[in-house]
PyMOL Python script that loads the backbone (N, CA, C, O; Angstrom):
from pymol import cmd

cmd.read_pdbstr("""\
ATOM      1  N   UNK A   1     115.532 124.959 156.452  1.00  0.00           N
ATOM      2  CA  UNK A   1     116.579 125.526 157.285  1.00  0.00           C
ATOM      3  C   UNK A   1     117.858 124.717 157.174  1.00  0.00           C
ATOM      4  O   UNK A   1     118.019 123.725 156.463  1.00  0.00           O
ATOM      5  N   UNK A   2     118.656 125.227 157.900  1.00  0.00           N
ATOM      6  CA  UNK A   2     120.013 124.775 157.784  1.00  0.00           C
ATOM      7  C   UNK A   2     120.374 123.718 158.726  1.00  0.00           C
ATOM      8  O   UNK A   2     121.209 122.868 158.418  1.00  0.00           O
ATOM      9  N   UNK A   3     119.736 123.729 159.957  1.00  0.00           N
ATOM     10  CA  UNK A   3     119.692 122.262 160.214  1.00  0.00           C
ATOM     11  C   UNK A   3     118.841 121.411 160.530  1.00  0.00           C
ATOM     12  O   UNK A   3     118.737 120.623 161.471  1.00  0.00           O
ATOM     13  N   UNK A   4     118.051 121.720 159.371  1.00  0.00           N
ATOM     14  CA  UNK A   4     117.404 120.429 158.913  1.00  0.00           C
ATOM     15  C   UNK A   4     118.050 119.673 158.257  1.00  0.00           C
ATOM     16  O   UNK A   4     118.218 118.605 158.845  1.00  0.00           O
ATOM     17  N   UNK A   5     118.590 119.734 157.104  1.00  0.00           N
ATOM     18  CA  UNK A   5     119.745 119.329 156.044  1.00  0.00           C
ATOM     19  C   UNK A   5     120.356 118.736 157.336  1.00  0.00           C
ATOM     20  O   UNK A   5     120.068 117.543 157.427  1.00  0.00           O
ATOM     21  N   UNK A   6     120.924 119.079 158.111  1.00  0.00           N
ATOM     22  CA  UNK A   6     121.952 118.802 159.238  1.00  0.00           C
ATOM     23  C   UNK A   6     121.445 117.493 159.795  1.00  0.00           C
ATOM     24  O   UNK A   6     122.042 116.420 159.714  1.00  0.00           O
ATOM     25  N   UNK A   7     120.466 117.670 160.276  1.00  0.00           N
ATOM     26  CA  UNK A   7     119.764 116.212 160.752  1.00  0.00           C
ATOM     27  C   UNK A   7     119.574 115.371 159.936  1.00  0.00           C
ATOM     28  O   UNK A   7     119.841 114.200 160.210  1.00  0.00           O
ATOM     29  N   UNK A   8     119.021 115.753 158.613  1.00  0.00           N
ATOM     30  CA  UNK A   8     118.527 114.421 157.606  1.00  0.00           C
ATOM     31  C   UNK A   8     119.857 113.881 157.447  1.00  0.00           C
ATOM     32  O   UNK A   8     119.931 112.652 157.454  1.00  0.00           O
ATOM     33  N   UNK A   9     121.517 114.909 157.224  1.00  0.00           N
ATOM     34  CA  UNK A   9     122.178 114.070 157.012  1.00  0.00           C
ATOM     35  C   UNK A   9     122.745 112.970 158.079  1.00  0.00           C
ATOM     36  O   UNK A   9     123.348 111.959 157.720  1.00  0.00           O
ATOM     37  N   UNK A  10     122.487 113.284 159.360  1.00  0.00           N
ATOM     38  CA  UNK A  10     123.088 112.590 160.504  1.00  0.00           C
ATOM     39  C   UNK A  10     122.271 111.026 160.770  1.00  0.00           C
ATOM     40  O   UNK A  10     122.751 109.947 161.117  1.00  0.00           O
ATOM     41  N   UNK A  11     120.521 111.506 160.376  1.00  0.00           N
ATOM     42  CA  UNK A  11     119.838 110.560 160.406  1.00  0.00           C
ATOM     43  C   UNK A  11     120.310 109.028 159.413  1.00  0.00           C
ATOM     44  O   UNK A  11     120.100 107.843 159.671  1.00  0.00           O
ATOM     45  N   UNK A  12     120.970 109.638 158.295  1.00  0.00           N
ATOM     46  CA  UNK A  12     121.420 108.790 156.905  1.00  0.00           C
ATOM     47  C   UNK A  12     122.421 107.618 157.541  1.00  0.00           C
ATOM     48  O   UNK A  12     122.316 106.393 157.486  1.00  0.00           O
ATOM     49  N   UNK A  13     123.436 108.465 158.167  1.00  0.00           N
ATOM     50  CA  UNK A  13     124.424 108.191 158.501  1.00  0.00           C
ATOM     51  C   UNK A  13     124.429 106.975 159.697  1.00  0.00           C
ATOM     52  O   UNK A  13     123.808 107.089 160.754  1.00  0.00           O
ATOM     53  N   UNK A  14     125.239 105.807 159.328  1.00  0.00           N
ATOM     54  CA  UNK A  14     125.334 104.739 160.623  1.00  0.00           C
ATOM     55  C   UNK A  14     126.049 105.287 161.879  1.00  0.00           C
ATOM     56  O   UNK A  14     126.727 106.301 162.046  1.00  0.00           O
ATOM     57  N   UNK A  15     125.611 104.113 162.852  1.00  0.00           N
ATOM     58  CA  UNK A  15     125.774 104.326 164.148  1.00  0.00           C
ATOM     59  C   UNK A  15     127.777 104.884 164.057  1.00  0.00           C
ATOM     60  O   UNK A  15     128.116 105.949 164.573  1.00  0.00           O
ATOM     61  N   UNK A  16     128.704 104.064 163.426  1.00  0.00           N
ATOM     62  CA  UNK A  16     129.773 104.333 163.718  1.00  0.00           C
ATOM     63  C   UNK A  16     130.023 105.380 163.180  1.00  0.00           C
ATOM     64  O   UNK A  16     130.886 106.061 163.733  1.00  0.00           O
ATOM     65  N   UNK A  17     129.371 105.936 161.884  1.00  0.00           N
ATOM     66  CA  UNK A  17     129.609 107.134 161.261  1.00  0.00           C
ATOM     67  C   UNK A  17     129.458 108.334 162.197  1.00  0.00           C
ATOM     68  O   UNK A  17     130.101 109.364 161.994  1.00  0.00           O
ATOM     69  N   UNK A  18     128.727 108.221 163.079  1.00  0.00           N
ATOM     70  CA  UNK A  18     127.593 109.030 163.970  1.00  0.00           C
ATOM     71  C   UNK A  18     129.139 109.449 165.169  1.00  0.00           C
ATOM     72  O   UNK A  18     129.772 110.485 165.373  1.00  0.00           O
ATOM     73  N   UNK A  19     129.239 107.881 165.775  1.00  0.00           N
ATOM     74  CA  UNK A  19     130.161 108.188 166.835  1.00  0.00           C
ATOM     75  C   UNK A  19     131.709 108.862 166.652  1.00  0.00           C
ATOM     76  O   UNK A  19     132.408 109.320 167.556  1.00  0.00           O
ATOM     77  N   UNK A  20     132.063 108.772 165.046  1.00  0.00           N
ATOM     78  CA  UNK A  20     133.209 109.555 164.923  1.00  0.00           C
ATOM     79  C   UNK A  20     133.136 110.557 164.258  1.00  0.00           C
ATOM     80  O   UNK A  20     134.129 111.050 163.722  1.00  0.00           O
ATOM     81  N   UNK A  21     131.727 111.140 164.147  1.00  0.00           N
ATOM     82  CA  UNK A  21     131.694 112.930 163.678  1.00  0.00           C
ATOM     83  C   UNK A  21     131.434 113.548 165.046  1.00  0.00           C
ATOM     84  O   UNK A  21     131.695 114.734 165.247  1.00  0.00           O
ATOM     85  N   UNK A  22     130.721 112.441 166.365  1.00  0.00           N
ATOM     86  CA  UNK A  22     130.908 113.212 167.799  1.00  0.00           C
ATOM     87  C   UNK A  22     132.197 113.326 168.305  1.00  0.00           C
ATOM     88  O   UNK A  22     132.582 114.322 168.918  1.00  0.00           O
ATOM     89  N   UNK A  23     132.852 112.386 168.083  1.00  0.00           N
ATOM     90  CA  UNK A  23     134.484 112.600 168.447  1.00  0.00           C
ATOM     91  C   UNK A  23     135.096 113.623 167.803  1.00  0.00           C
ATOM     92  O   UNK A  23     135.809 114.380 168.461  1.00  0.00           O
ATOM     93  N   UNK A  24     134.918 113.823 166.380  1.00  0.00           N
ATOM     94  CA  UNK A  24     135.492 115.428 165.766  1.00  0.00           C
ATOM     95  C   UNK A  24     135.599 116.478 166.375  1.00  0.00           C
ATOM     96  O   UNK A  24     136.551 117.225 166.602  1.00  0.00           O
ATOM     97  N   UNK A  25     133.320 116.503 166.927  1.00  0.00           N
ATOM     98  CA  UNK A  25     133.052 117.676 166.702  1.00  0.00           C
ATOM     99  C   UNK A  25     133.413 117.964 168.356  1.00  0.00           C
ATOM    100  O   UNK A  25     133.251 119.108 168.781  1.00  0.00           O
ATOM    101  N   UNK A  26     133.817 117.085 169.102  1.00  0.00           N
ATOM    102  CA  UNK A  26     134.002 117.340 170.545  1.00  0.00           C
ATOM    103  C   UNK A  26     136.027 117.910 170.505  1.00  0.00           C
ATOM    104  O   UNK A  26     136.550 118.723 171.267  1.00  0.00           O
ATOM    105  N   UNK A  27     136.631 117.221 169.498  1.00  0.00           N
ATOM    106  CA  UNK A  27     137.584 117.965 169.048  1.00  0.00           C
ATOM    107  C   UNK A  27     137.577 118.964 168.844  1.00  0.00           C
ATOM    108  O   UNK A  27     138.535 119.568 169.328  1.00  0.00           O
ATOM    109  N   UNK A  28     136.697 119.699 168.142  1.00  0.00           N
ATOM    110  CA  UNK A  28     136.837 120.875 167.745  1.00  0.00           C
ATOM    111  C   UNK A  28     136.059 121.678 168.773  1.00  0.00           C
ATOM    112  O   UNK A  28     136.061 122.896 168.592  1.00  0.00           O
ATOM    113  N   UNK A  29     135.395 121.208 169.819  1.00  0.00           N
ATOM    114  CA  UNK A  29     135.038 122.414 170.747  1.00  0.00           C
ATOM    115  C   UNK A  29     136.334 122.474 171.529  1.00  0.00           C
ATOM    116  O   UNK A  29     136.790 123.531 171.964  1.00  0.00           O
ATOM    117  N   UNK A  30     136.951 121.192 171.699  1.00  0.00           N
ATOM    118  CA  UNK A  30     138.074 121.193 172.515  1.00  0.00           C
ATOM    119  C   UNK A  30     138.887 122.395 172.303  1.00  0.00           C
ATOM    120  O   UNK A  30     139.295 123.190 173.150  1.00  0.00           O
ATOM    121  N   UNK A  31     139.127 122.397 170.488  1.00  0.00           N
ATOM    122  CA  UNK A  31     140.523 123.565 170.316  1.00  0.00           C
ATOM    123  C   UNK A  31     139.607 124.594 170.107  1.00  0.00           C
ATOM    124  O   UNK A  31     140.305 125.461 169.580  1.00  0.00           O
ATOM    125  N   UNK A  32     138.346 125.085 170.205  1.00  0.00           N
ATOM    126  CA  UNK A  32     137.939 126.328 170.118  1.00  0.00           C
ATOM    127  C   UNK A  32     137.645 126.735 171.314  1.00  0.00           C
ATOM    128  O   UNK A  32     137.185 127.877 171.283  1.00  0.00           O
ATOM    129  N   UNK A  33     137.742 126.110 172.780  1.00  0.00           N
ATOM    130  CA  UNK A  33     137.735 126.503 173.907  1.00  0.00           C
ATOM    131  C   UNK A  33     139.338 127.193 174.200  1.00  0.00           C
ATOM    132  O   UNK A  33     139.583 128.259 174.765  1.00  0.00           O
ATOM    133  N   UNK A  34     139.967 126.550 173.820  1.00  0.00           N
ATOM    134  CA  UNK A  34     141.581 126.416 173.912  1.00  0.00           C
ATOM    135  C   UNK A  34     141.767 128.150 173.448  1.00  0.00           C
ATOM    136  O   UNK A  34     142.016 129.212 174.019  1.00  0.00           O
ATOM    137  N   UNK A  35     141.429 127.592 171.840  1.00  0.00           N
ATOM    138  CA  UNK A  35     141.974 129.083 171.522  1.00  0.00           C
ATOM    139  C   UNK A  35     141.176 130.446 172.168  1.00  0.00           C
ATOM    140  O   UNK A  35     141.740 131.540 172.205  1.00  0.00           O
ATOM    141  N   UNK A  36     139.715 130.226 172.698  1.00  0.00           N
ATOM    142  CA  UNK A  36     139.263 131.253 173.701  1.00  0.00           C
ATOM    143  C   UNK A  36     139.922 131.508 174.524  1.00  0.00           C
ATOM    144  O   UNK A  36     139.976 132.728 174.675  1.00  0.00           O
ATOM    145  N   UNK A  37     140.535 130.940 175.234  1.00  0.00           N
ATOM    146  CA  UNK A  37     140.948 131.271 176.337  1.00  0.00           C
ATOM    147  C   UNK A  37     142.465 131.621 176.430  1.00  0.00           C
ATOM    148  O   UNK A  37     143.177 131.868 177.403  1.00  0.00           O
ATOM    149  N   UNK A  38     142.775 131.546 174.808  1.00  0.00           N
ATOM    150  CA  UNK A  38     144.422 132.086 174.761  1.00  0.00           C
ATOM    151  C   UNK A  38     144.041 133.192 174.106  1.00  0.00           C
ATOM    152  O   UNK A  38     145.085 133.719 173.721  1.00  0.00           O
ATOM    153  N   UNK A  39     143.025 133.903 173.731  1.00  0.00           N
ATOM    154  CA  UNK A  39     142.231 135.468 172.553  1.00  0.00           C
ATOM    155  C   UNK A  39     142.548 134.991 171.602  1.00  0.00           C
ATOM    156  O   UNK A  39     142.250 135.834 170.755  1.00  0.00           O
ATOM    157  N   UNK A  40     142.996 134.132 171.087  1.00  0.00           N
ATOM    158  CA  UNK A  40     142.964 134.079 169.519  1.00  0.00           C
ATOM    159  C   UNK A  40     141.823 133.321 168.569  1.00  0.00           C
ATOM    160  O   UNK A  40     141.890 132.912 167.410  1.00  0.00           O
ATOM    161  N   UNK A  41     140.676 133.306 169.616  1.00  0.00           N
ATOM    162  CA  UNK A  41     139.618 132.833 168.667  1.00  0.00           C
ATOM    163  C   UNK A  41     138.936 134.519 168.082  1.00  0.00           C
ATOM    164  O   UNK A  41     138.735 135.550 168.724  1.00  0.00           O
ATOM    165  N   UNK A  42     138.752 134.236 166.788  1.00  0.00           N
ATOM    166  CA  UNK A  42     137.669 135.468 166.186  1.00  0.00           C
ATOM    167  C   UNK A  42     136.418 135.559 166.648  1.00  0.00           C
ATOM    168  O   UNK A  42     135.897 136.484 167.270  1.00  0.00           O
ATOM    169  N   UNK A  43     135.720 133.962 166.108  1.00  0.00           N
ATOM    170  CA  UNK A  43     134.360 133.577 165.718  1.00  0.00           C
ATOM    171  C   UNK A  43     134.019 132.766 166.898  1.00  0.00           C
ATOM    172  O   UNK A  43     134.123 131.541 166.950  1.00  0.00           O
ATOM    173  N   UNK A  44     133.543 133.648 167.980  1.00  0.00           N
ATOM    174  CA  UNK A  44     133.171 133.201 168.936  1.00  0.00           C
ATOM    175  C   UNK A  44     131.649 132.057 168.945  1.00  0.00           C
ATOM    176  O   UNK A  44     131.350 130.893 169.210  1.00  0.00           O
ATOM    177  N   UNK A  45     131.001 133.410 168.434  1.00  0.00           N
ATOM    178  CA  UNK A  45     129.588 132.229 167.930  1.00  0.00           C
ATOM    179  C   UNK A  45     129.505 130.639 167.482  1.00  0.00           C
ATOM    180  O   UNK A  45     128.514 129.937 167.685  1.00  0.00           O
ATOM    181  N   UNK A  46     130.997 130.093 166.692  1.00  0.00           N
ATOM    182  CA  UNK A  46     131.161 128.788 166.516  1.00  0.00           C
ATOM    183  C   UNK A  46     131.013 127.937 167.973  1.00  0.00           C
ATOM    184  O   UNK A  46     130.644 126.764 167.933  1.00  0.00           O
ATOM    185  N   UNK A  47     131.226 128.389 168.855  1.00  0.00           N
ATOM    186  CA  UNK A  47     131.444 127.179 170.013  1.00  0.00           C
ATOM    187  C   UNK A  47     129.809 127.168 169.947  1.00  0.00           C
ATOM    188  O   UNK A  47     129.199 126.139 169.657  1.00  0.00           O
ATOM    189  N   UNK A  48     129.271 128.188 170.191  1.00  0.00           N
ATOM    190  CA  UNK A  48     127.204 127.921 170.401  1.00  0.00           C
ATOM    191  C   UNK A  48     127.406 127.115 169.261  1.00  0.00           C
ATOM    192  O   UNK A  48     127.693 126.050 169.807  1.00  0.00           O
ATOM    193  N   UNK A  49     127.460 126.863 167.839  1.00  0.00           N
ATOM    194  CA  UNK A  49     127.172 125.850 166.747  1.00  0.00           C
ATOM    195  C   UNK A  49     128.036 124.486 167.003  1.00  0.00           C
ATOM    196  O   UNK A  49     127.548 123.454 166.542  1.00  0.00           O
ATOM    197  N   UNK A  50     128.864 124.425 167.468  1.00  0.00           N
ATOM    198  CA  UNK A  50     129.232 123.182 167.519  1.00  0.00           C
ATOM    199  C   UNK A  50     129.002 122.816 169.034  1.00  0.00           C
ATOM    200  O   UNK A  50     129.811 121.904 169.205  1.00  0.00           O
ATOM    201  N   UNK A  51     128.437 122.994 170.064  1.00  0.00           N
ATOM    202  CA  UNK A  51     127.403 122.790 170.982  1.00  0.00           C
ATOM    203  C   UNK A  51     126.566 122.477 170.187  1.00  0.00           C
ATOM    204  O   UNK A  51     126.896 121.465 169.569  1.00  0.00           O
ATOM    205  N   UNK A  52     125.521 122.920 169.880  1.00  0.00           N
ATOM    206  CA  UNK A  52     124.721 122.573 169.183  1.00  0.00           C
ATOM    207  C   UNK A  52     123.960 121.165 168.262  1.00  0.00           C
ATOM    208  O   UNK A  52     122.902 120.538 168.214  1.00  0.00           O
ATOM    209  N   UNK A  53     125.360 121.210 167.602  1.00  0.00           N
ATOM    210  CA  UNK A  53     125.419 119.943 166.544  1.00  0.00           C
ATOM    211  C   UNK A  53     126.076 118.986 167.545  1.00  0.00           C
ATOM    212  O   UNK A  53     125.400 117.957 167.556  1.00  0.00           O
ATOM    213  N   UNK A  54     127.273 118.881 168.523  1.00  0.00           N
ATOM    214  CA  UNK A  54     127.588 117.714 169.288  1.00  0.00           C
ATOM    215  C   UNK A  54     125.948 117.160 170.144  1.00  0.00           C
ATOM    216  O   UNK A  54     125.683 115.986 170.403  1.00  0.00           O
ATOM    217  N   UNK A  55     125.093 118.301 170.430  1.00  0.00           N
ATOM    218  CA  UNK A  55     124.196 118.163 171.002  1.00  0.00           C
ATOM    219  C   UNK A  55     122.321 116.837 169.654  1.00  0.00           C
ATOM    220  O   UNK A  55     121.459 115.983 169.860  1.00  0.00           O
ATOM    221  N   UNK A  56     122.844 117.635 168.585  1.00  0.00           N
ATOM    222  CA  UNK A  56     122.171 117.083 167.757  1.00  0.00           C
ATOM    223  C   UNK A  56     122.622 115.756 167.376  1.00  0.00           C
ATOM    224  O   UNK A  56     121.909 114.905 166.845  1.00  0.00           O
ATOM    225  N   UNK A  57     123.752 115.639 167.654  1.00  0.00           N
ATOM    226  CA  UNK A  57     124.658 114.153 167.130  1.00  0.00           C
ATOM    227  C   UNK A  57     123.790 113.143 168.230  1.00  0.00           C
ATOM    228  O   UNK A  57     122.995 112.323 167.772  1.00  0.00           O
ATOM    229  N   UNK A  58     123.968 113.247 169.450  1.00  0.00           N
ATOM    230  CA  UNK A  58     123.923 112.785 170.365  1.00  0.00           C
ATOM    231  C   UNK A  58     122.131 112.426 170.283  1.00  0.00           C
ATOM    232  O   UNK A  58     121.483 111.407 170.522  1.00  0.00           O
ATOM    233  N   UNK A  59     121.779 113.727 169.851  1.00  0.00           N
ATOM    234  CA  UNK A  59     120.028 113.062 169.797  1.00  0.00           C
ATOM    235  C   UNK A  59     119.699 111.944 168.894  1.00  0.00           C
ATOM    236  O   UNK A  59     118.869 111.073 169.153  1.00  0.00           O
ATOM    237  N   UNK A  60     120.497 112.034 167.673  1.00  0.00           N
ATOM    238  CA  UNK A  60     120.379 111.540 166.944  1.00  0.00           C
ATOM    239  C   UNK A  60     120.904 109.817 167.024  1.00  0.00           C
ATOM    240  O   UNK A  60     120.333 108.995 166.307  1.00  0.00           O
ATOM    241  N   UNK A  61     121.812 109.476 167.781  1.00  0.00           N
ATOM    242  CA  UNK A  61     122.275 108.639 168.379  1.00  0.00           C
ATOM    243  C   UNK A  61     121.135 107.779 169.467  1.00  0.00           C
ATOM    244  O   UNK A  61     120.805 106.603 169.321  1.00  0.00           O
ATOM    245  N   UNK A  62     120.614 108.790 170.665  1.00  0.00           N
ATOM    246  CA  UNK A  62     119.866 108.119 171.400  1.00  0.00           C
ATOM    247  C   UNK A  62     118.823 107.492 170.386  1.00  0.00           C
ATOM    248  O   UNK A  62     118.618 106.278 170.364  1.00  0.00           O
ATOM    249  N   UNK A  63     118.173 108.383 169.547  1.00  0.00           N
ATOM    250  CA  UNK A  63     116.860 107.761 168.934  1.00  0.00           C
ATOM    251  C   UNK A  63     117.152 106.801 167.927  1.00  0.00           C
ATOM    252  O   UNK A  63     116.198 106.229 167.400  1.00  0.00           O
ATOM    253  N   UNK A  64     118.548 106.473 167.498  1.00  0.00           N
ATOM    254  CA  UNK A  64     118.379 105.437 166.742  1.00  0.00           C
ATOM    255  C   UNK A  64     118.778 103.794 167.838  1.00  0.00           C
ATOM    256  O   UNK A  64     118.473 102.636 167.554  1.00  0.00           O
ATOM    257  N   UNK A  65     119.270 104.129 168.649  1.00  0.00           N
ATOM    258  CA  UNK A  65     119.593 103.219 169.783  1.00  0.00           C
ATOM    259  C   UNK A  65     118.071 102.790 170.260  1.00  0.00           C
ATOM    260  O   UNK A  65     117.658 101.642 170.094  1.00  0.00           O
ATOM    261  N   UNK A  66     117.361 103.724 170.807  1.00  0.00           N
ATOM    262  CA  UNK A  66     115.643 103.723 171.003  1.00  0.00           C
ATOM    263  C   UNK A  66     115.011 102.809 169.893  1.00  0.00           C
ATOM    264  O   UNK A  66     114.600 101.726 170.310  1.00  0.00           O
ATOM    265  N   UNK A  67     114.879 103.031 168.694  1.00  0.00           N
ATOM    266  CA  UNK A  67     114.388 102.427 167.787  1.00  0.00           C
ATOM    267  C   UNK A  67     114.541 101.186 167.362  1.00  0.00           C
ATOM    268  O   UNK A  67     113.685 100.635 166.670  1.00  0.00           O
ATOM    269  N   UNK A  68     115.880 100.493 167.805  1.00  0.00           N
ATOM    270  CA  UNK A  68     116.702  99.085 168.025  1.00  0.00           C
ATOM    271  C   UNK A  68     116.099  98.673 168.628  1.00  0.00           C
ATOM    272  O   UNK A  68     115.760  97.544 168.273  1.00  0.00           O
ATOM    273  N   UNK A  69     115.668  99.034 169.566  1.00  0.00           N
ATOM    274  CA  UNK A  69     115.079  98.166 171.013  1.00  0.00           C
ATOM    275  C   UNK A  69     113.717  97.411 170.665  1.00  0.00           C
ATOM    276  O   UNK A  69     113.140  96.749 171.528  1.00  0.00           O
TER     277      UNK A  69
END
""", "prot")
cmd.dss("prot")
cmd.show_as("cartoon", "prot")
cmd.util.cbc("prot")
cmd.orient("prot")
């Protein structure tokens, strides 16, 4: 599946790598809320995917923090 790929790559990826693709991707819900609420978003379904993946970032984060310990 498609995010599987998604995870193996997040898993690869270091802790700081990790914390500034959550800062992106929280960017980009930012301006896709924005543009909802002005109608000029198309592709509504993107905010559920990048929910999603900010949500997968974040797992991916706790369990490598977990695994430190």
């Amino acid at each position: 599946m498609k995010s599987n790929k998604y995870i193996e790559n997040l898993q690869s990826k270091s802790a700081a790598e990790l914390n500034e693709e959550l800062v992106a991707a929280k960017k980009e819900l930012f301006n896709l809320r924005f543009q909802n609420a002005t109608n000029q978003l198309e592709n509504t379904g993107r905010i559920k995917e990048v929910r999603r993946n900010i949500a997968r970032i974040m797992t991916v984060i706790t369990q490598k923090q977990n695994s430190a310990e």
